[in-house]
N, C-alpha and C positions, 0 to 999 in steps of 0.2 A: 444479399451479400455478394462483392466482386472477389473471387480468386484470384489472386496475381498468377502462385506457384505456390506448391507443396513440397518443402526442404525435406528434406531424411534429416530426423531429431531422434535422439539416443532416450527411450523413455523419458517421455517428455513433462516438465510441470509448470500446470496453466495459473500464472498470477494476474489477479485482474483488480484495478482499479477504477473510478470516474469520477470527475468531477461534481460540484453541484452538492446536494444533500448530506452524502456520504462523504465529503470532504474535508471536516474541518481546520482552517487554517491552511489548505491544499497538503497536509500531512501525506496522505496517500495518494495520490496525483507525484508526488512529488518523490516520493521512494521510488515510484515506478517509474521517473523519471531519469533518475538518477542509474536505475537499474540498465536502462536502457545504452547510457553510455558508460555504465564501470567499468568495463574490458575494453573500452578501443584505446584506454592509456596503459595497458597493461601490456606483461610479455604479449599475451594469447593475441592482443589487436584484435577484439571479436567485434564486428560489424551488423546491426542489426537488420535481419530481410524481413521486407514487410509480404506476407503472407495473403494479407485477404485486408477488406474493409467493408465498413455497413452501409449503405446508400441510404445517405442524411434524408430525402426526400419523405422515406417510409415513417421514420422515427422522431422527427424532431420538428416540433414547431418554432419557427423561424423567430417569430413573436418574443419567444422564450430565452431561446438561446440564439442568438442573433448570430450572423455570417459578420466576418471580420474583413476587413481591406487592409491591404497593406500594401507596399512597394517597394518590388522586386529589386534585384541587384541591377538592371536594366531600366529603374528608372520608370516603371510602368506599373499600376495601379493593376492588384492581383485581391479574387474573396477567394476567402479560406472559408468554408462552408463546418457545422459541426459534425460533428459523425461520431465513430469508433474504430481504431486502429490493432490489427492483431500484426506481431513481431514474435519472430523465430528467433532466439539467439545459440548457438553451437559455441561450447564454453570447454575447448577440450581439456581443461586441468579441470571440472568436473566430471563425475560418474552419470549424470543428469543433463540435456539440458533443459531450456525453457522456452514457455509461450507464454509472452507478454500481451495483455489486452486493457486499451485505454482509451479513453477518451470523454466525452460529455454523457450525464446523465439523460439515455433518451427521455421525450416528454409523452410519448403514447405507445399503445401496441408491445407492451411490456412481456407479455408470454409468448409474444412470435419474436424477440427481440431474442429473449432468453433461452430460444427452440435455437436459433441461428447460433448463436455464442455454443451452448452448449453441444451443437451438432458437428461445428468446425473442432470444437474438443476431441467428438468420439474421433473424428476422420485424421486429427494428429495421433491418435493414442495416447492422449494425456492420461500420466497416471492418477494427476491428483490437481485438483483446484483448489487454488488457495483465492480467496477476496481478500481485498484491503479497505480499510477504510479509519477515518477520524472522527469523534465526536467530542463537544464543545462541554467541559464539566467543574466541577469545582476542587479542581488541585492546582498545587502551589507550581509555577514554572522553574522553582529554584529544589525541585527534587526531583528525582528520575522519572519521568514520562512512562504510567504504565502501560503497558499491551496488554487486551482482555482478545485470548483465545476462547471459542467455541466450533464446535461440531456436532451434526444429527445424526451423521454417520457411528455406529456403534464401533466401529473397527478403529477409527481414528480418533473418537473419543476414549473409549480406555486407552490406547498407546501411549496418549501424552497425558491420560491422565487428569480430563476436563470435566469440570461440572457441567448438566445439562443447565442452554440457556435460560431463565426467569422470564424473559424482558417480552413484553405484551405491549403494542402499540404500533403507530406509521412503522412504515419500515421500506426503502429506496431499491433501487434494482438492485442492490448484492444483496438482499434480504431475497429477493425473487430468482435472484442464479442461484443460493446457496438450497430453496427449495425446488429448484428443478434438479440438481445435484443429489439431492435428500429421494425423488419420487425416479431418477433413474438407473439408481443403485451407486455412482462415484463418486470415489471417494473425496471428503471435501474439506476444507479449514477457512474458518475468517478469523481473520485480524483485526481488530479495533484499538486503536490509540487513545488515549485519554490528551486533550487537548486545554491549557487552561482556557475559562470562558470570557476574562479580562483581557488577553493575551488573544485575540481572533485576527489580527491582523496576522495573511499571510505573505511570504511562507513560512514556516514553522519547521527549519531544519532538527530542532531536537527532536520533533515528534518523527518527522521523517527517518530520524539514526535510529529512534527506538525502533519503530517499526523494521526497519532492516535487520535489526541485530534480534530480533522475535523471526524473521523468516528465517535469519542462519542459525539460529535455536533450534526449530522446528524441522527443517528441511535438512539439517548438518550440510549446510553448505558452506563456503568464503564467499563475500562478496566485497571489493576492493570500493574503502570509504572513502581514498580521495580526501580531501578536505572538509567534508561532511565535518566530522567532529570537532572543528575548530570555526567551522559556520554555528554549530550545536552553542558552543563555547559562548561566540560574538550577540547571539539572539539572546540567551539569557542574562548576557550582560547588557545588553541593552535594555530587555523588556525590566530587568531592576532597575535602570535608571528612571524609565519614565515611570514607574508605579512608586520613587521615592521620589518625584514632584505632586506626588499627590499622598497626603496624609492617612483619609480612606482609604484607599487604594491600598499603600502602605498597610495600615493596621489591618487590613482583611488578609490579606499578605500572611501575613505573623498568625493569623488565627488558622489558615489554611494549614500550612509550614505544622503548627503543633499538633493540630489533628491528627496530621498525616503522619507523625513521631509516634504519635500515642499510639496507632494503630499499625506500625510497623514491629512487626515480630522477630525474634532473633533469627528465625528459623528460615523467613525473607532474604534477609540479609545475607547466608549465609549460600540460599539458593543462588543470587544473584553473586555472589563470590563463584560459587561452580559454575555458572554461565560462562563467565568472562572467560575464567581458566581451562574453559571447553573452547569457547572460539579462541584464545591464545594457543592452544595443542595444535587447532586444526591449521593456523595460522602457518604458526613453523613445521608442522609436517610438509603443506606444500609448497612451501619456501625450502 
């Protein structure tokens, strides 16, 4: 891993995303994307400093995940090689700030990948890693987009009050950060988004608001959404158009939709009432 610089960060919290497996629909890729530039249109103007990066050579087969060309503002033929990027952001209307970590799923050497990620953590003082991530499932796009938190950490799963995960099978490099977090004692949180599996064409701005508005849940942060929710708005009014050109489609639609009624509780509903009106307090507090 190359050092750029090491910024002075206010206890700092590490959110990390990649593309590739753990992506679906670029949901998480794309929160983190978005995180990235929320504050440079804001009062704050926060600018993000890149900190450090992974040397593509160790971890990535080229085979795989191929180097990109493109062409500069000068008119001259440039590769963009894969890697992973680590971002400092200084967010002075928060208590916190953050370390951002993104980029491609490496394709080998996954324990020395995950020794590197999680050692430039200790050397920030990150308080807490959060992962991100999307998976591809059978819910309806015309209902809130859920977020499935989990933690192995005993500290931060009573806090919020988590069920220990079930889920037995593959599992991508934030399955492998989150147990190198798990065997080095820090504390840690994943994210997962529930993504429809009809609906895989990305990007997937709803799934990406969900996911932000589950880290301002979790973290009691603001994070400024920009037009996000009217991007949110446009995708699901689009992904209704093309699934009522097709009658399957349609009818599975309608089957999803009731399910998902049936199994909605009052008690849900009323959670996600006190959500909102948590980040609406926190909103006009620092307004």
């Amino acid at each position: 891993m190359e050092i750029l610089q090491i910024p002075m960060l206010r206890d700092p919290l590490m959110l990390i995303a990649f593309s590739g497996w753990n992506d679906g629909a670029e949901a998480a890729t794309g929160a983190i994307e978005h995180l990235l530039s929320a504050w440079q249109e804001s009062d704050d103007d926060v600018v993000p400093v890149l900190i450090a990066q992974v040397d593509s050579e160790d971890f990535y087969d080229y085979q795989v995940s191929r180097p990109q060309i493109r062409v500069n503002e000068s008119a001259q033929r440039e590769i963009t090689w894969p890697g992973t990027q680590i971002f400092g952001l200084s967010v002075p209307s928060m208590k916190r700030d953050l370390i951002i970590v993104t980029g491609v799923e490496p394709s080998m050497r996954w324990k020395s990948f995950s020794r590197e990620i999680l050692d430039i953590a200790d050397d920030l003082e990150s308080a807490m890693i959060v992962t991100i991530g999307a998976m591809l499932s059978d819910c309806p796009h015309t209902r809130p987009i859920k977020v499935i938190a989990a933690s192995s950490n005993m500290n931060i799963a009573a806090k919020f009050e988590l069920e220990p995960s079930a889920y037995q099978g593959p599992t991508g490099i934030i399955g492998v950060l989150q147990d190198g977090c798990t065997k080095r004692g820090i504390e840690s949180l994943s994210l997962w988004a529930s993504v429809p599996h009809y609906a895989p064409n990305a990007p997937s701005p709803k799934a990406s608001l969900a996911l932000l508005q589950a880290i301002e849940d979790y973290l009691e942060i603001t994070i400024p959404l920009g037009q996000l929710p009217e991007q949110a708005e446009e995708w699901e009014v689009s992904v209704t158009q093309l699934a009522s050109e097709d009658a399957d489609v349609a009818e599975y639609v309608k089957t999803l939709e009731a399910s998902k009624d049936a199994l909605e509780l009052p008690e849900a509903s009323g959670e996600t009432i006190a959500k909102e009106f948590e980040r609406y307090l926190r909103r006009h507090q620092e307004d």
